[in-house]
C-alpha positions, 0 to 999 in steps of 0.5 A, a space after each residue: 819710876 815712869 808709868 808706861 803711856 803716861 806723859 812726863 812734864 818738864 818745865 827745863 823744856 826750852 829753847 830760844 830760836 832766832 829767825 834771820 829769813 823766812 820766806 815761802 815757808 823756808 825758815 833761817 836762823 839759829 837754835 839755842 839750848 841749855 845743851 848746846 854749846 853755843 847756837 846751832 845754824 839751821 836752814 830749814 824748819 824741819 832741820 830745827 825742829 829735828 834737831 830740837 827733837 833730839 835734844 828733847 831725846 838727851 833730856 831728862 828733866 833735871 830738877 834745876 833747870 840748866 841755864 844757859 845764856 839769852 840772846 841779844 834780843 835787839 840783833 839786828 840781823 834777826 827778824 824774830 825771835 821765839 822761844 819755845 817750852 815743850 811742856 809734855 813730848 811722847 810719840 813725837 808729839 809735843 804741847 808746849 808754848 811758843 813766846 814771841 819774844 819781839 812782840 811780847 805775845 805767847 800762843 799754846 800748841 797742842 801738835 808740831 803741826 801745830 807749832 809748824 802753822 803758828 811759825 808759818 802765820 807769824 812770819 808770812 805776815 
């Protein structure tokens, strides 16, 4: 049973994002999730991450995370790619971790704005 205002960690809280563009703060690119059938086009950063959201909704921390598929790292047609760990999610706020996937470095976020600025610094460079 879940106590009332307390956080439920789950470590199967993952998602891969595959950025194709990102240029004046519009981001481009795919979404996948051990819920999703195949990735999932978005075209703004908001899109992703609403959408994101509502798979974290349909998750309830199964014991054996599902698997799903890796992307291949090496496409060409990418920019970057991240993959997210939402660690803990309540009132719409989550912490998590955001894994550089190109460049092997890894940043902890305590907020989506949070998350929001760390895609932003990464990518405007």
């Amino acid at each position: 049973m879940m106590v009332p205002g307390k956080m439920t960690p789950c470590q199967s809280r993952e998602a891969v994002v595959t950025v194709l563009s990102y240029c004046n703060g519009i981001m481009d690119g795919f979404l996948q999730h051990p819920r999703l059938g195949s990735r999932e086009k978005f075209c703004s950063l908001s899109q992703m991450l609403l959408l994101l959201d509502s798979l974290m909704d349909l998750e309830d921390c199964p014991k054996n995370p599902p698997s799903f598929i890796s992307p291949a790292y090496g496409d060409s047609d990418s920019i970057a790619v991240f993959r997210i760990q939402i660690l803990f999610r309540e009132h719409y706020t989550w912490q998590g971790r955001l894994i550089w996937q190109n460049e092997g470095q890894e940043a902890v976020f305590r907020s989506g704005i949070e998350l929001i600025r760390l895609f932003d610094e990464i990518l405007a460079e």
